[in-house]
N, C-alpha and C positions, 0 to 999 in steps of 0.2 A: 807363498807357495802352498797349494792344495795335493796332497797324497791321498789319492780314494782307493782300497779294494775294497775286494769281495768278502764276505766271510768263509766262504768257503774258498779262497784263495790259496792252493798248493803248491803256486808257483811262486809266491811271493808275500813271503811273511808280514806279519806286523812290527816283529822288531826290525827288518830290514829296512821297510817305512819310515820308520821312525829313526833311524841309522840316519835314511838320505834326509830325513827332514831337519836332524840337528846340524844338515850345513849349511843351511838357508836361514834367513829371520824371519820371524815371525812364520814359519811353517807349522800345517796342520795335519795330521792324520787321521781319517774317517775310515769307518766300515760299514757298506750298503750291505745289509741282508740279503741274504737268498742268493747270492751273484758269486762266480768267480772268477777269473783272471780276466774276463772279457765283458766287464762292464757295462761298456756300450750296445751291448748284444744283448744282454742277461736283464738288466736294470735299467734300459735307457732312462724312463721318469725321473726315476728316481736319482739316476747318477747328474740329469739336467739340473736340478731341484739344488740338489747339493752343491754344484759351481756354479748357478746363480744366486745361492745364500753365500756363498763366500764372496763373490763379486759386489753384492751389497754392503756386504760385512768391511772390504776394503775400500769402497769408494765411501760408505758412514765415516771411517777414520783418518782419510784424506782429508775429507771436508772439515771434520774435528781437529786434525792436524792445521789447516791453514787458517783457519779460526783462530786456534791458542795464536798461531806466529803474529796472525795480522793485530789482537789485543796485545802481544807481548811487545811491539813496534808503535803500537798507541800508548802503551806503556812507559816506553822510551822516551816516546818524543816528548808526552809532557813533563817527562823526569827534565829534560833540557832546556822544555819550554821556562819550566820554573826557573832552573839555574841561569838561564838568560834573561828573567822577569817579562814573559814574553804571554803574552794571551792562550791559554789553554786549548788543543784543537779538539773540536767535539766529535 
């Protein structure tokens, strides 16, 4: 989960950001400069900039995610292949 305000945000603080963020995992909390409570109006670039760097950010560690599992399952299996004396799979 992505938390973005404004710096000049009066409606809604940083700690309370950061409140709703520690109920989510892996959540983040940013502040666009110059902007306040209406982001999309104030910052639009900017605020796009920022949820397609975290969109990249989570789809990099998906792909990093199913990487480790699929070695950790390559891993396995010739742990078994061994115990069975069974041909190594490449």
């Amino acid at each position: 989960m992505a938390r973005r305000r404004g710096s000049e945000d009066h409606l809604s603080s940083r700690a309370s950001n950061e409140e709703i963020a520690k109920l989510f995992t892996d959540a983040e909390v940013s502040v666009i400069e110059d902007a306040g409570h209406l982001l999309p109006f104030e910052q639009p670039q900017e605020l796009t900039v920022a949820i397609l760097q975290w969109f990249v950010r989570k789809k990099i560690e998906l792909i990093l995610k199913s990487q480790g599992a699929r070695c950790e399952t390559l891993a396995r299996q010739r742990e078994v292949n061994a115990q069975m004396h069974l041909p190594k799979n490449q």
